[in-house]
PAFI-637528 format. One record per residue (C-alpha): residue number from 1; residue in one letter; x, y, z. Coordinates in steps of 0.25 Angstrom, whole numbers. Layout:
N
<atom i="NUM" aa="A" u="X" v="Y" w="Z"/>
...
//
This chain:
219
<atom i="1" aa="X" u="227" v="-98" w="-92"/>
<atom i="2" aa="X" u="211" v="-93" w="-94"/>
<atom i="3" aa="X" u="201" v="-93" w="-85"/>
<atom i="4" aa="X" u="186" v="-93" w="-89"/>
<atom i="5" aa="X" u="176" v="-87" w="-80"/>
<atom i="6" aa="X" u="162" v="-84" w="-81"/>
<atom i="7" aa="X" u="153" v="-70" w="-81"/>
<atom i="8" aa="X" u="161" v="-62" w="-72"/>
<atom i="9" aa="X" u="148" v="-55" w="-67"/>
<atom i="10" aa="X" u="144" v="-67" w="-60"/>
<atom i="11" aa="X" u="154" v="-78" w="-59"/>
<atom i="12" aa="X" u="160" v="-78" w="-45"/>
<atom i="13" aa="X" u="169" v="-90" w="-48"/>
<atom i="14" aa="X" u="174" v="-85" w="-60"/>
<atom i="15" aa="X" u="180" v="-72" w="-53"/>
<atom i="16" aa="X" u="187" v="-82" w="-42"/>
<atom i="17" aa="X" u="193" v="-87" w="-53"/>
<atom i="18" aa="X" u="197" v="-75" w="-60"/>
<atom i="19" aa="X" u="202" v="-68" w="-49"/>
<atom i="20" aa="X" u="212" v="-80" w="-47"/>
<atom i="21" aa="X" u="215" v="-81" w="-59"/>
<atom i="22" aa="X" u="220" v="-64" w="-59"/>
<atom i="23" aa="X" u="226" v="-67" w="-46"/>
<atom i="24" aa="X" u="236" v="-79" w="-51"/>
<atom i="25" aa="X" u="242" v="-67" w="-61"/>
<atom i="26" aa="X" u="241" v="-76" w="-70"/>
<atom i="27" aa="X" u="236" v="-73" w="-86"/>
<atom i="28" aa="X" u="225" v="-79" w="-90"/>
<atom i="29" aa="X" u="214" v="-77" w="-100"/>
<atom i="30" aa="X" u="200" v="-76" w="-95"/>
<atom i="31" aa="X" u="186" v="-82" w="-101"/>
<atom i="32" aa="X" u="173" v="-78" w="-98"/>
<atom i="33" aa="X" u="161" v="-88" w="-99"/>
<atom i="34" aa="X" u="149" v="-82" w="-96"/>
<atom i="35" aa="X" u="140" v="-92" w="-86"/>
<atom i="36" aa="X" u="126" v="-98" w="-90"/>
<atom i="37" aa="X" u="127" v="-91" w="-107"/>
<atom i="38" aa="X" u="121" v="-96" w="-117"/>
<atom i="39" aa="X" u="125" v="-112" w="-118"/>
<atom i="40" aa="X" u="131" v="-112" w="-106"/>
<atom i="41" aa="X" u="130" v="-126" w="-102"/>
<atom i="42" aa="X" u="138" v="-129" w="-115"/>
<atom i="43" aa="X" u="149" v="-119" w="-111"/>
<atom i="44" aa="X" u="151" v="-125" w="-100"/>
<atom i="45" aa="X" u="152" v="-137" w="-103"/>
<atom i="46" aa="X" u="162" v="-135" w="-114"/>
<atom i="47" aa="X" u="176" v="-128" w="-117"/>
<atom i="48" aa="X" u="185" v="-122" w="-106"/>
<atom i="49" aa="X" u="176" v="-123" w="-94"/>
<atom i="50" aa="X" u="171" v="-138" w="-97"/>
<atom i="51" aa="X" u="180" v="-144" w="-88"/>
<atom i="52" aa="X" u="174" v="-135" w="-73"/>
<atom i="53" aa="X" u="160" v="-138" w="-80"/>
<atom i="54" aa="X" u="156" v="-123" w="-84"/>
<atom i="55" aa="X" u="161" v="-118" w="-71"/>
<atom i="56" aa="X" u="170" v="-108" w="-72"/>
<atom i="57" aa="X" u="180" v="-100" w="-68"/>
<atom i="58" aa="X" u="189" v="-112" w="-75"/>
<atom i="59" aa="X" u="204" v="-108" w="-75"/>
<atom i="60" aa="X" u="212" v="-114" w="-87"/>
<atom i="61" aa="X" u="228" v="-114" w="-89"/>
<atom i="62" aa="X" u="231" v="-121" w="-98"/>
<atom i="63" aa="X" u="227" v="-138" w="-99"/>
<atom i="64" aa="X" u="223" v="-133" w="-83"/>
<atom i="65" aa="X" u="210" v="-130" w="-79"/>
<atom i="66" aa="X" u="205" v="-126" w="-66"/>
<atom i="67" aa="X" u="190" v="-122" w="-62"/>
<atom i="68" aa="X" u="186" v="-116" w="-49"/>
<atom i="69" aa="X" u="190" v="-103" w="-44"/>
<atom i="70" aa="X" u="196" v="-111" w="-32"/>
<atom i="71" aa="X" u="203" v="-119" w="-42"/>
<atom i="72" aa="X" u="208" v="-111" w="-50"/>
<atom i="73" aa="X" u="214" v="-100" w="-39"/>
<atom i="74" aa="X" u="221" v="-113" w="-33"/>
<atom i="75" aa="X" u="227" v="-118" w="-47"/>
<atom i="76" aa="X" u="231" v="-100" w="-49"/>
<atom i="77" aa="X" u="237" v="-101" w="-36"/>
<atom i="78" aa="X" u="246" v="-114" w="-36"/>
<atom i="79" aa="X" u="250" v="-108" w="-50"/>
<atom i="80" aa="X" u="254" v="-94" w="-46"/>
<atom i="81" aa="X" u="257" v="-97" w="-30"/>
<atom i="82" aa="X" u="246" v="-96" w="-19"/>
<atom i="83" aa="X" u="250" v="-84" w="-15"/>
<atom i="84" aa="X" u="245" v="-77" w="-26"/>
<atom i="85" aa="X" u="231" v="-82" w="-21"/>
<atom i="86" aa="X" u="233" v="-85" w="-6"/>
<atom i="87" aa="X" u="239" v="-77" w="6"/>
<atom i="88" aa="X" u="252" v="-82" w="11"/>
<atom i="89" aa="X" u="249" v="-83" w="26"/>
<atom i="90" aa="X" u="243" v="-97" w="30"/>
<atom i="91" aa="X" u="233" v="-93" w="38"/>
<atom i="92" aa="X" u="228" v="-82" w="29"/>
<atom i="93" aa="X" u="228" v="-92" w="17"/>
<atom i="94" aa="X" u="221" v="-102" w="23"/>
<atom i="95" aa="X" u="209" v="-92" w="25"/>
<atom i="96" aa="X" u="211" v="-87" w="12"/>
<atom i="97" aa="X" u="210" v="-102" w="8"/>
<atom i="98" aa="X" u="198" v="-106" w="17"/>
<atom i="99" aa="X" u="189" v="-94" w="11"/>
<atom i="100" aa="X" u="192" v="-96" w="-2"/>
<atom i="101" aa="X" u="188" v="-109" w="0"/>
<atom i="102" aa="X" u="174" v="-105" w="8"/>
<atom i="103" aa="X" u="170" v="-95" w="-3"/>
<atom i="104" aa="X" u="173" v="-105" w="-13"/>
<atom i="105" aa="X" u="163" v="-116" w="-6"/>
<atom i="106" aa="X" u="154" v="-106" w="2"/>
<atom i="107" aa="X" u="145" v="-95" w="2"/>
<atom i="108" aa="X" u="135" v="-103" w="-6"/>
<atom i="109" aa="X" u="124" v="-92" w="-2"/>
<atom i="110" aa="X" u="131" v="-79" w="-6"/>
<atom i="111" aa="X" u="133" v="-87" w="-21"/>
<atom i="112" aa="X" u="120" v="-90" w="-22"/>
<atom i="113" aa="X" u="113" v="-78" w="-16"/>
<atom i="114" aa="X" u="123" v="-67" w="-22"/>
<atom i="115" aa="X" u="128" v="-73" w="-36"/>
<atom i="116" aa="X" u="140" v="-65" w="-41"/>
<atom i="117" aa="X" u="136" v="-53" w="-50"/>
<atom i="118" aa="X" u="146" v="-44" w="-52"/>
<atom i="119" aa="X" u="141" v="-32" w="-59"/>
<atom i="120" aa="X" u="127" v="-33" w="-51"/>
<atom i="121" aa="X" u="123" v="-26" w="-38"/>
<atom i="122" aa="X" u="110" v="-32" w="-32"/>
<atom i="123" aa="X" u="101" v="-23" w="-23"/>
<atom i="124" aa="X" u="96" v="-29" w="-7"/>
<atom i="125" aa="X" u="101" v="-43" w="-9"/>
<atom i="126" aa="X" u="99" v="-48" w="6"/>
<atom i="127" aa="X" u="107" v="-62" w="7"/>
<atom i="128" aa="X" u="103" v="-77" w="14"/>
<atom i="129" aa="X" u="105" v="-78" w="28"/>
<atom i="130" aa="X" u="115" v="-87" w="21"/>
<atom i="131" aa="X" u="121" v="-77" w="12"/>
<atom i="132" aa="X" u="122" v="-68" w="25"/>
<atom i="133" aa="X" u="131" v="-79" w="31"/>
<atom i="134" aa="X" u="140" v="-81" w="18"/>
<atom i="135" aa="X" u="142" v="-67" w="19"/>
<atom i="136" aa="X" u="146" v="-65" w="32"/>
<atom i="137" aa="X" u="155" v="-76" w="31"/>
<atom i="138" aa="X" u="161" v="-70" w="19"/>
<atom i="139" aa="X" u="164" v="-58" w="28"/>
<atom i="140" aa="X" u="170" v="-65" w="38"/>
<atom i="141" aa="X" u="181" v="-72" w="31"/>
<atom i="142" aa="X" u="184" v="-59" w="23"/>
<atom i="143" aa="X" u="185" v="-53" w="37"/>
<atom i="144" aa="X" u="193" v="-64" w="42"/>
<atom i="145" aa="X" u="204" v="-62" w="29"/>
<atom i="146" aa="X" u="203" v="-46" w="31"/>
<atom i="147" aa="X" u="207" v="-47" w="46"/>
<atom i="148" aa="X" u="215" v="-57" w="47"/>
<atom i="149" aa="X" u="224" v="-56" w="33"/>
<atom i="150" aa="X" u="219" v="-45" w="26"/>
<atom i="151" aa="X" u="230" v="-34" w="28"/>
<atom i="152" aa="X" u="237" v="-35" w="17"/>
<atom i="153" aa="X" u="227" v="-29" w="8"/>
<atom i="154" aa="X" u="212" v="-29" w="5"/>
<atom i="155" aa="X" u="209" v="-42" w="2"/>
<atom i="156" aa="X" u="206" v="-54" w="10"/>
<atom i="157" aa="X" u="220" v="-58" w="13"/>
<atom i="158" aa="X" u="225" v="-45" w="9"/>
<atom i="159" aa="X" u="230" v="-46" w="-4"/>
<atom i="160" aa="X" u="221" v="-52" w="-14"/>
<atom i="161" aa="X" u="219" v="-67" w="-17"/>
<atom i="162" aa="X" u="212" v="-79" w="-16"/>
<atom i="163" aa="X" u="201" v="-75" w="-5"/>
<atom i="164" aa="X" u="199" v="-62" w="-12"/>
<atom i="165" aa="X" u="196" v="-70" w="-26"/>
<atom i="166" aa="X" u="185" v="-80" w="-19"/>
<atom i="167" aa="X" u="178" v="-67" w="-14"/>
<atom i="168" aa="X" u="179" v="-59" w="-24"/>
<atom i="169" aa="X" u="165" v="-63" w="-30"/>
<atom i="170" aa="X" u="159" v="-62" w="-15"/>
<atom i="171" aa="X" u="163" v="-47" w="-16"/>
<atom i="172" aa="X" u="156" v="-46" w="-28"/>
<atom i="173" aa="X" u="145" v="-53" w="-22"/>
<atom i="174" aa="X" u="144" v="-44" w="-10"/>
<atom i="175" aa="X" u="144" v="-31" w="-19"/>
<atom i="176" aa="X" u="136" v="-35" w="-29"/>
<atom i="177" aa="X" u="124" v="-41" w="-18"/>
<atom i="178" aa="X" u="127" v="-26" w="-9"/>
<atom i="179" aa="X" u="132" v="-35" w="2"/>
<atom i="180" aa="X" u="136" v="-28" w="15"/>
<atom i="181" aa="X" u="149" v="-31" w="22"/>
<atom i="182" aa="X" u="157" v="-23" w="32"/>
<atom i="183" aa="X" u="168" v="-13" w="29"/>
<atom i="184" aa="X" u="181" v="-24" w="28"/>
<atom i="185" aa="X" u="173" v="-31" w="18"/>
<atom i="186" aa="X" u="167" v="-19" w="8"/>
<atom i="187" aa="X" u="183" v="-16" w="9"/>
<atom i="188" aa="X" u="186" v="-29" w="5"/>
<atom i="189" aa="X" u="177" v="-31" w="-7"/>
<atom i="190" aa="X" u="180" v="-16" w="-11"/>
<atom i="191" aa="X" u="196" v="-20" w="-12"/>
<atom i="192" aa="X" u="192" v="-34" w="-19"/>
<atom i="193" aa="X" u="182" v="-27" w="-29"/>
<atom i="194" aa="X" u="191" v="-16" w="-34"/>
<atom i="195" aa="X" u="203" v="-27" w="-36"/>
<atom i="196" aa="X" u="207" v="-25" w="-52"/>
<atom i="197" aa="X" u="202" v="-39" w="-54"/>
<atom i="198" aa="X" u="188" v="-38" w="-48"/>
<atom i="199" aa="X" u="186" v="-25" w="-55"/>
<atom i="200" aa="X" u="191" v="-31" w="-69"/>
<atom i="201" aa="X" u="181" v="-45" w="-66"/>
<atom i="202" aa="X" u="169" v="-34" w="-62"/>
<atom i="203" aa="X" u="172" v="-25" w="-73"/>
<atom i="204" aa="X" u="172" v="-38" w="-83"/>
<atom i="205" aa="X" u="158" v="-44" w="-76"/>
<atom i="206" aa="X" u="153" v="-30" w="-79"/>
<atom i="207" aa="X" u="154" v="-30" w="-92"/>
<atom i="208" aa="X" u="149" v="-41" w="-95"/>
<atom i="209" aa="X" u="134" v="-45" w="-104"/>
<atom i="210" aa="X" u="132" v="-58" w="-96"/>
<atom i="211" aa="X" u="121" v="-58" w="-85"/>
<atom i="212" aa="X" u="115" v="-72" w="-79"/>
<atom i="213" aa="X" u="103" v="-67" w="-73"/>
<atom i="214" aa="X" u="101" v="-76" w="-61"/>
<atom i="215" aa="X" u="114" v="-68" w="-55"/>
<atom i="216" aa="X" u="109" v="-55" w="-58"/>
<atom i="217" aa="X" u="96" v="-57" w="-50"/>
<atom i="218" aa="X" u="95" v="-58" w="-34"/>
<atom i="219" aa="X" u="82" v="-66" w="-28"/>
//
C-alpha cells in the first residue's frame, strides 16, 4: 500500500489522509509530490496520481486506488474495522460522522482566508466576519464532542480518530494564524499537536526546500 501526498507545509488534505493512513496500523510507503513545481500540469496528468487528476492525497493498494481523504479513511476503515476510525457509541458516532462530513464540505472562509502553512506563524491576521463565524462554529462542535463524549482522553471523542484527523489541519491553522480560543480548546490542540504523528508530519514540512509563495503571504 502507498499513499502520495503533497508538500506537508501546505497540504491540508494530504495530512487527512496521512493520518488515516497511520491510524489503520497498516504499512504503507509514502510519496511526496511537491504541488505547483516545475511542469506540474504534466505531473499531474501522468503516472500514479492521473486517475484523481493531480489531486492528491491518492491511496493505492494494490490494482485499488482511492482519492479523497474522505475516501480513503472510509476504504482504511471497512479494511481494518470502524472502530479503529469511529467511536463505538451510536450517538457519539453519528457526531463524529456529521463533523467529519461538515469540515470536509464547509468552512470555505477559514480555507481561503488561513491556507495551511505549517511551519509559518503570521503576525495580526484579523479574519472575515465570515471567518469569524467558521470559527465559532469550529468551537462549537469541538465543545459539543469535549462535553458530551470527550472523557476517555483528549481528543475529540476521547481517544483519537476520525474527527481528530479532519481537524487536524484547522489546529495547524489556528496556530499558525495566532487564533484565539478558550481554555478547553488550546488544550485540545496542545494534546493533538504533540501526538507522535503530528510531530513527525510538522517535523517533515519543516525540513523541507519547497515554498509556494501565495501561502506564505497574508493580504
Amino acid at each position: 500500500m502507498k499513499i502520495i501526498v503533497g508538500n506537508k507545509n501546505y497540504s491540508s488534505w494530504s495530512l487527512r489522509g496521512w493520518l488515516a493512513a497511520k491510524q489503520s496500523g497498516l504499512s504503507f510507503e509514502e510519496i511526496v509530490v511537491p504541488l505547483f513545481g516545475e511542469n506540474w500540469e504534466a505531473t499531474k496528468q501522468g503516472g500514479e496520481i492521473r486517475p484523481s487528476s493531480g489531486k492528491v492525497p491518492i491511496l493505492w493498494d494494490d490494482d485499488v486506488v482511492v482519492w479523497d481523504s474522505l475516501a480513503i479513511l472510509e476504504y482504511l476503515s471497512d479494511k481494518v474495522g470502524r472502530d479503529r476510525f469511529w467511536p463505538k457509541d451510536d450517538a457519539a458516532r453519528a457526531m463524529a460522522r456529521s463533523m467529519v462530513a461538515e469540515m470536509h464540505s464547509s468552512f470555505s472562509a477559514l480555507r481561503s482566508e488561513c491556507p495551511m502553512n505549517v511551519r509559518k506563524r503570521f503576525e495580526g491576521f484579523e479574519p472575515s466576519e465570515a471567518g469569524k463565524d467558521d470559527i465559532l462554529r469550529i468551537l462549537g462542535l469541538w465543545a459539543e464532542a469535549r462535553s458530551r463524549f470527550g472523557s476517555g482522553g483528549p481528543f475529540l471523542f476521547g481517544t483519537f480518530g476520525a474527527a481528530d484527523i479532519f481537524f487536524a489541519p484547522v489546529v495547524s491553522r489556528f496556530i499558525s494564524y495566532q487564533i484565539a480560543v478558550p481554555g478547553f480548546a488550546a488544550s485540545y490542540m496542545q494534546a493533538l499537536w504533540e501526538h507522535e504523528w503530528m510531530q513527525a508530519w510538522i517535523s517533515a514540512s519543516e525540513s523541507e526546500e519547497w515554498a509556494i509563495e501565495q501561502y506564505d503571504t497574508v493580504s
